[in-house]
C-alpha positions as CSV (number, residue, x, y, z in Angstrom):
1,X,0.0,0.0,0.0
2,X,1.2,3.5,-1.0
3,X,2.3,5.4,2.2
4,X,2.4,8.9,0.1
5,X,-1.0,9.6,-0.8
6,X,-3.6,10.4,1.1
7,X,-6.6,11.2,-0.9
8,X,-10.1,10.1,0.2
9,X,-12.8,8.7,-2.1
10,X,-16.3,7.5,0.1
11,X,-18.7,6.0,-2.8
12,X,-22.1,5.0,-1.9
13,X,-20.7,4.7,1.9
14,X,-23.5,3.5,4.1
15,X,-23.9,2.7,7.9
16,X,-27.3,1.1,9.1
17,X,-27.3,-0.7,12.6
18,X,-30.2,-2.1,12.5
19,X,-30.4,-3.2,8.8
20,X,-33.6,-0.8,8.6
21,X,-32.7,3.0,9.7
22,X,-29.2,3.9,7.8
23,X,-27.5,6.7,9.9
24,X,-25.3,7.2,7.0
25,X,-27.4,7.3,3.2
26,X,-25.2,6.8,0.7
27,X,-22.3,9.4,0.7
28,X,-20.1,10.1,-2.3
29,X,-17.0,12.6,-1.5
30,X,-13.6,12.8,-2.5
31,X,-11.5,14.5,-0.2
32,X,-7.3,15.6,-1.9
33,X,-4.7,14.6,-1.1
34,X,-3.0,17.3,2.0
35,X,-6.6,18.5,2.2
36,X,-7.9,19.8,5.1
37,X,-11.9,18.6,5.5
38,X,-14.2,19.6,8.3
39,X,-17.7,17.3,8.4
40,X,-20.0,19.9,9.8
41,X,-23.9,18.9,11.2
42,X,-25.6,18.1,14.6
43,X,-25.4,15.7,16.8
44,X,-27.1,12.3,15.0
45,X,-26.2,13.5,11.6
46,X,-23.6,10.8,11.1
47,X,-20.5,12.9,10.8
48,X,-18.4,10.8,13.5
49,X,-19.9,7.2,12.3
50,X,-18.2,8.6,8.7
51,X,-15.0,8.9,10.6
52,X,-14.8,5.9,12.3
53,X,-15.1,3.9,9.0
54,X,-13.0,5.7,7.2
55,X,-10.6,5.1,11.1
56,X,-11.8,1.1,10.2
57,X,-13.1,0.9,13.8
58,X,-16.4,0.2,12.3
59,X,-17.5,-1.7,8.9
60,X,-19.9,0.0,6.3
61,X,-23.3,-1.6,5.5
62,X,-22.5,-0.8,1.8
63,X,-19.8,1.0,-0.5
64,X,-16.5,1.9,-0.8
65,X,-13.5,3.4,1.3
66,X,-10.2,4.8,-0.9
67,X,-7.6,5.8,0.8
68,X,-4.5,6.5,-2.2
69,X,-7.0,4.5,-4.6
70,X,-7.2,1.5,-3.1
71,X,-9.9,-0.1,-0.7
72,X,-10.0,0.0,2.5
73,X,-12.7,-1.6,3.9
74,X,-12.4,-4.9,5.5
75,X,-8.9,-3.8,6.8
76,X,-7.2,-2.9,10.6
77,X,-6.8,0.4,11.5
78,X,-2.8,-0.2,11.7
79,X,-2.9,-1.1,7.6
80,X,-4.7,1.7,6.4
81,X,-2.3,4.8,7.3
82,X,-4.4,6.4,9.4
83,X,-4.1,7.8,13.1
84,X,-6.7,8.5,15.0
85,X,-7.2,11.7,17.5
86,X,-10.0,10.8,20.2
87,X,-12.0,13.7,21.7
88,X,-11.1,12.4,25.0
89,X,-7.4,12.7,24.2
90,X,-7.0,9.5,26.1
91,X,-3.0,10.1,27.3
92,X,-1.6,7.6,29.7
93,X,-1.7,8.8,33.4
94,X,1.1,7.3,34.3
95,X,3.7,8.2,31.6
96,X,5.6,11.5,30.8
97,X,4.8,13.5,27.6
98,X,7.5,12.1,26.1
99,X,6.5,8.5,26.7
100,X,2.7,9.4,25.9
101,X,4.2,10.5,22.4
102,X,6.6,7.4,21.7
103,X,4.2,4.8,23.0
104,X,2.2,4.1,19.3
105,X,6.4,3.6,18.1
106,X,6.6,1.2,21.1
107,X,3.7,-0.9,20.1
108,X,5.0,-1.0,16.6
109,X,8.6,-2.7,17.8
110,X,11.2,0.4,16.9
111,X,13.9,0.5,19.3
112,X,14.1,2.3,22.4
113,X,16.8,4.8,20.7
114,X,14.8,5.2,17.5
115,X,11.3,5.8,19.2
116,X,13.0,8.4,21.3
117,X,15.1,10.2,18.7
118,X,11.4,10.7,16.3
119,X,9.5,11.3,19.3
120,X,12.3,14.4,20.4
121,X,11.6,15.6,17.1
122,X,7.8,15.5,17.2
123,X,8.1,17.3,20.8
124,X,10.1,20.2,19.3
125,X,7.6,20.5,16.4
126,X,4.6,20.8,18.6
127,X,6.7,23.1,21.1
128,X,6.7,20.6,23.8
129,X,10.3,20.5,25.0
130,X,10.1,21.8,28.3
131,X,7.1,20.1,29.2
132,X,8.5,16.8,27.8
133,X,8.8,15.2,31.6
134,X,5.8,16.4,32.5
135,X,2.7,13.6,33.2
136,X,-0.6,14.8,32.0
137,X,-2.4,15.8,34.9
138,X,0.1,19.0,35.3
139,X,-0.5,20.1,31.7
140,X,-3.4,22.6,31.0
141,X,-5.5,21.5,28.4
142,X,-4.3,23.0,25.4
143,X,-0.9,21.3,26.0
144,X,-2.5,18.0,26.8
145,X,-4.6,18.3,23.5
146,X,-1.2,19.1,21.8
147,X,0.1,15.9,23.0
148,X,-2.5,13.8,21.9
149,X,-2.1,15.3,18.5
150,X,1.9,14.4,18.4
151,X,1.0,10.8,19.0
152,X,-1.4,10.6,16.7
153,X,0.9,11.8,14.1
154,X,4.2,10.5,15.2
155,X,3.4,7.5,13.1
156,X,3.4,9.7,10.0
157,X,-0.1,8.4,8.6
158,X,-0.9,9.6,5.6
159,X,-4.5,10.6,6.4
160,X,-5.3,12.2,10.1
161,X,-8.7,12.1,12.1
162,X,-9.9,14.3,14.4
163,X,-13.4,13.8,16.8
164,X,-14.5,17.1,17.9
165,X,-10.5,18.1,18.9
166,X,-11.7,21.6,20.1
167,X,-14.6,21.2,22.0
168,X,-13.5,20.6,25.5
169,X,-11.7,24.2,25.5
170,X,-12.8,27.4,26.4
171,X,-12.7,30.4,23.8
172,X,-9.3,31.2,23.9
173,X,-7.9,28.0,24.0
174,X,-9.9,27.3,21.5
175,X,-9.0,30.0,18.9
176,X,-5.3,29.3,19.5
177,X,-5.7,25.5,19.0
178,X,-7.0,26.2,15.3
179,X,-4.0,27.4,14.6
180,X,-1.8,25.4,16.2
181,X,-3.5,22.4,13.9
182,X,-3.1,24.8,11.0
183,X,0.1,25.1,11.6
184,X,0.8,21.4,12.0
185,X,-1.5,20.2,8.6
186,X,0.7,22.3,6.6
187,X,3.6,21.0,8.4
188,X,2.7,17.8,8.1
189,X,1.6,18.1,4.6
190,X,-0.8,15.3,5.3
191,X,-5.2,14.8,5.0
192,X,-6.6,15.6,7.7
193,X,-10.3,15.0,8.3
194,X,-11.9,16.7,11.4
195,X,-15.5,16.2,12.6
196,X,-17.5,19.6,14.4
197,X,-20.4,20.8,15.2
198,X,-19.5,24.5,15.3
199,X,-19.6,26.6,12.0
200,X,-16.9,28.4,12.6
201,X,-14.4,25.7,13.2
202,X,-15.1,24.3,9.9
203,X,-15.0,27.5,8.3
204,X,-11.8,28.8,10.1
205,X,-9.9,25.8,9.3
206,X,-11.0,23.8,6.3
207,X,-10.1,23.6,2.5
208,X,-13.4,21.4,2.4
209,X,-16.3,21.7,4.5
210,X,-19.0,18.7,4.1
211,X,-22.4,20.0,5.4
212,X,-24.4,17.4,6.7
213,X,-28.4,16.4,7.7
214,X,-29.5,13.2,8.7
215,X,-26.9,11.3,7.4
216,X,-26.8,13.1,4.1
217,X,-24.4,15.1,2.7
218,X,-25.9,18.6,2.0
219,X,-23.6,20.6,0.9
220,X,-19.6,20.9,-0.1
221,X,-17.4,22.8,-1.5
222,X,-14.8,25.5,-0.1
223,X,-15.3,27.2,3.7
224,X,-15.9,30.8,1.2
225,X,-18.3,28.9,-1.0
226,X,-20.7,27.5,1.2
227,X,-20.9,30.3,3.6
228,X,-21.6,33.0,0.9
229,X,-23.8,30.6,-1.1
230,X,-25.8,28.1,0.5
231,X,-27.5,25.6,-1.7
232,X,-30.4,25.3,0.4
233,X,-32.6,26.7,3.6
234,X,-31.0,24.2,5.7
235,X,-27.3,25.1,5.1
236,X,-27.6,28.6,5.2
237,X,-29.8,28.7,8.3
238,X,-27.0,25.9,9.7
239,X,-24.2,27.9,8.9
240,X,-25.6,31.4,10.2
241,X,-25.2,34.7,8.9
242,X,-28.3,34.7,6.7
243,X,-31.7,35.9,6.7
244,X,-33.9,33.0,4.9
245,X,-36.8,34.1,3.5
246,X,-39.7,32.3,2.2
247,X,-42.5,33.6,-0.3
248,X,-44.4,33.2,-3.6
249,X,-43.0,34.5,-7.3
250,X,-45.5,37.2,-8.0
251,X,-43.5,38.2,-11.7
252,X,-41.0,37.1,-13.6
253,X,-39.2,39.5,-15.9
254,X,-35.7,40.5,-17.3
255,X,-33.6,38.3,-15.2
256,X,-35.3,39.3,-12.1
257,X,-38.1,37.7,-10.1
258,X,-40.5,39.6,-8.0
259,X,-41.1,37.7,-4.3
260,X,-43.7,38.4,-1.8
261,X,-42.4,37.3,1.7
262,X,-44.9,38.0,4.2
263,X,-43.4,40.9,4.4
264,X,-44.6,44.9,4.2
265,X,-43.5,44.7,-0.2
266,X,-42.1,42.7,-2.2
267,X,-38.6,41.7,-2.9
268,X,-36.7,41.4,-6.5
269,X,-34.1,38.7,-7.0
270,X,-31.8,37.9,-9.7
271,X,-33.1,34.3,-11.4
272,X,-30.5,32.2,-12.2
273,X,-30.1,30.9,-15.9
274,X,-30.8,27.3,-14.9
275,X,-33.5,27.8,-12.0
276,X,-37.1,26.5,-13.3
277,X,-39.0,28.1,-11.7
278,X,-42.6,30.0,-12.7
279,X,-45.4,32.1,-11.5
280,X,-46.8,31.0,-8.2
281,X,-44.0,28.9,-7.1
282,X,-43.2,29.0,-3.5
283,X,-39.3,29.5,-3.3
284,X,-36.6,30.5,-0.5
285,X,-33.9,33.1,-0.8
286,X,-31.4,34.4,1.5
287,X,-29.4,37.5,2.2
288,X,-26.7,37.7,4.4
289,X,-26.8,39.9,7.3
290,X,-23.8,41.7,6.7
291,X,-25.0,43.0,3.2
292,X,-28.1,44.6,5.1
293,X,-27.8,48.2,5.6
294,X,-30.0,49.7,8.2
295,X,-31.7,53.2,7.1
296,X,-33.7,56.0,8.4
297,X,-37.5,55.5,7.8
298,X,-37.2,58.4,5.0
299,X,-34.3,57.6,3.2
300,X,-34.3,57.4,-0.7
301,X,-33.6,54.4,-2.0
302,X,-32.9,53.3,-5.9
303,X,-35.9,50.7,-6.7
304,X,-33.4,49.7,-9.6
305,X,-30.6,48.2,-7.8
306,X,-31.8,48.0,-3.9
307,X,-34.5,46.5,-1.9
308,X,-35.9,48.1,1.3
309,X,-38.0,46.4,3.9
310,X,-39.3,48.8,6.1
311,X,-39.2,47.8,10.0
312,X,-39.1,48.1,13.9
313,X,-35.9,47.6,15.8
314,X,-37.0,45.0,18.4
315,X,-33.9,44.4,20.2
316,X,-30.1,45.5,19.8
317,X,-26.5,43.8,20.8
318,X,-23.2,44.7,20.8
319,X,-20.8,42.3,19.4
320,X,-18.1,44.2,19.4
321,X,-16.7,44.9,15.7
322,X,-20.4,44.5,15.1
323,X,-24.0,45.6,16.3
324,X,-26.6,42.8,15.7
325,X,-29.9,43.9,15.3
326,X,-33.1,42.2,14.9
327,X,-36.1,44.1,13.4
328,X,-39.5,42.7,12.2
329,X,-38.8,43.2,8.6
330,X,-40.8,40.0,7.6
331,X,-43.7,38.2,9.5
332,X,-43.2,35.2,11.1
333,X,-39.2,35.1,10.1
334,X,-36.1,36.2,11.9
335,X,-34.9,38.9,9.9
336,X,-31.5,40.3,11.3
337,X,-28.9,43.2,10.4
338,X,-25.0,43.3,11.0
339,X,-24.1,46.5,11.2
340,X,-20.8,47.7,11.8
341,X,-19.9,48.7,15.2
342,X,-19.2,52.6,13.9
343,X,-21.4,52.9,11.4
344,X,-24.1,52.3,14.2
345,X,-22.2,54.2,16.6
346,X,-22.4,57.4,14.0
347,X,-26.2,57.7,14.3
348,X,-27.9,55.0,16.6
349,X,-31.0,53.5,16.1
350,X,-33.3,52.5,19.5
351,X,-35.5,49.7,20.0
352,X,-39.3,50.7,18.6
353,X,-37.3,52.9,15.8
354,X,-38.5,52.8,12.6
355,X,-36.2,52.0,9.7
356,X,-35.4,50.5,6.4
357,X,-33.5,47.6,6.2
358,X,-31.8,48.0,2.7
359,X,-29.0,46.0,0.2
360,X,-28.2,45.5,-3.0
361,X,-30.5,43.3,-5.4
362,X,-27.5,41.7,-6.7
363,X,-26.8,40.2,-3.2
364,X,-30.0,38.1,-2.4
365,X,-29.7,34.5,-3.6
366,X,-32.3,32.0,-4.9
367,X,-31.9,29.1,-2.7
368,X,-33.1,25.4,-4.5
């Protein structure tokens, strides 16, 4: 088996438990080789059973596992080039850093002086060197997840797995732990494939982020892609930062459809050149809360390139480079304005105000 690549192809992969209910339907994904991939859903949607086949500590029902072309399934974890980080970090209690780190090399049969001299090196990569006698109960957290992550690479798989690595850290920790694995996939030039269920995890960190539902994949593509353009309702309301409206096509005319949300007007979008889609369809569209501008109540705005809701501000808070705002801009819909933290700040609106919440035609999106 090639030890160089590591690209992943899962064709037709299913997982069903009780030979009725699959908690895995059917995926098809390739994943490159040195790519970094984030599966991204709630809890139940199958994510982590996808990563422990691909791990080979459990068997598909049905299809195929590639790892470097060839066909994994069937085969021990120990012949597939993979390595495994757990969520619990499971480190020895008993042994130092050092020995935590050398112990998969142990189990393989290198010699004491050879397990030590690629596990010295593995210490100094992850930054490690002055804690390398320590045992694991006087590390912090972040230093302990750092050591699980040199063991699980000291054996120089080809293809890397992570179970939820971040999610037992606080904020911080957590936002200097994605960069620590940044720092270490491009180091270590090798696939990794990390399951989350926080959006912006997957987005900070992946290449490829696989959106799933109910053991389905979604939506994937590039962290950009899919957060700008969400296929559907369910990944853009998943991945935040939208507004998802739903409505009836009242007109279609010159590349533009006219949408009534139950809303106070209606709402133009662009069509796209392959949507069929006619008269009286019910349809969904989103518009990222960022793009909305929030207006005076008598502000002009062009009909030709913008639309304008008008609204109540029913509650305000600070985020700090940002002021979210929620206003009633739609009936029966959360409808939601980012506005940056100065522009606010330079004439601020008060809950009950009335306002327009205004963008650019060209930025609302026909979902499918």
């Amino acid at each position: 088996m090639s030890v160089q690549r590591g690209d992943i192809e899962l064709a037709g992969l299913v997982k069903s438990y009780d030979g009725i209910n699959p908690v895995v339907r059917g995926i098809n994904l390739r994943i490159p080789d040195g790519a970094y991939c984030c599966f991204l859903g709630p809890s139940g949607c199958g994510k982590t059973t996808i990563l422990r086949m691909i791990a080979g500590h459990e068997d598909p029902t049905d299809g195929e596992i590639l790892i470097g072309g060839e066909n994994v399934v069937g085969l021990p974890p120990v012949e597939r080039g993979t390595s495994m980080m757990f969520q619990s970090y499971a480190l020895f209690p008993h042994l130092s850093v050092r020995d935590n780190i050398a112990f998969a090399l142990r189990v393989r049969g290198l010699s004491k002086a050879e397990r030590y001299r690629q596990t010295d090196a593995m210490i100094e990569k992850v930054r490690l060197s002055e804690l390398a006698n320590r045992l694991p109960a006087q590390l912090s957290g972040g230093q302990q997840q750092r050591v699980a992550l040199a063991r699980a690479a000291i054996t120089q798989p080809r293809v890397l797995l992570l179970d939820e690595p971040l999610s037992a850290l606080d904020e911080q920790l957590r936002v200097e732990m994605r960069l620590e694995l940044q720092r270490m996939q491009r180091e270590l030039g090798i696939t990794f494939v990390h399951v989350t269920h926080s959006q912006l995890e997957a987005i900070a960190l992946a290449d490829l982020v696989v959106v799933m539902e109910k053991g389905e994949i979604k939506q994937a593509g590039p962290a950009r892609e899919v957060y700008a353009s969400p296929r559907d309702r369910y990944v853009a309301e998943f991945l935040g930062g939208q507004n998802v409206l739903s409505g009836k096509v009242e007109m279609i005319e010159g590349g533009r459809l006219l949408f009534a949300p139950p809303a106070r007007k209606s709402i133009s979008v662009p069509l796209r050149a392959n949507a069929r889609i006619g008269v009286g369809d019910r349809i969904d569209v989103a518009v990222r809360r960022d793009d909305i501008a929030l207006l005076r109540a008598d502000a002009i705005v062009s009909a030709q390139d913008q639309c304008a809701l008008p609204c109540r501000v029913l509650a305000i808070e600070y985020q700090g480079s940002f002021v979210k705002v929620m206003l009633d801009a739609v009936a029966d819909e959360d409808f939601v304005a980012y506005v940056p933290e100065r522009t606010f700040f330079s004439d601020p609106f008060a809950i009950g105000d009335i306002a327009l919440a205004a963008w650019a035609i060209d930025h609302t999106r026909l979902l499918t």
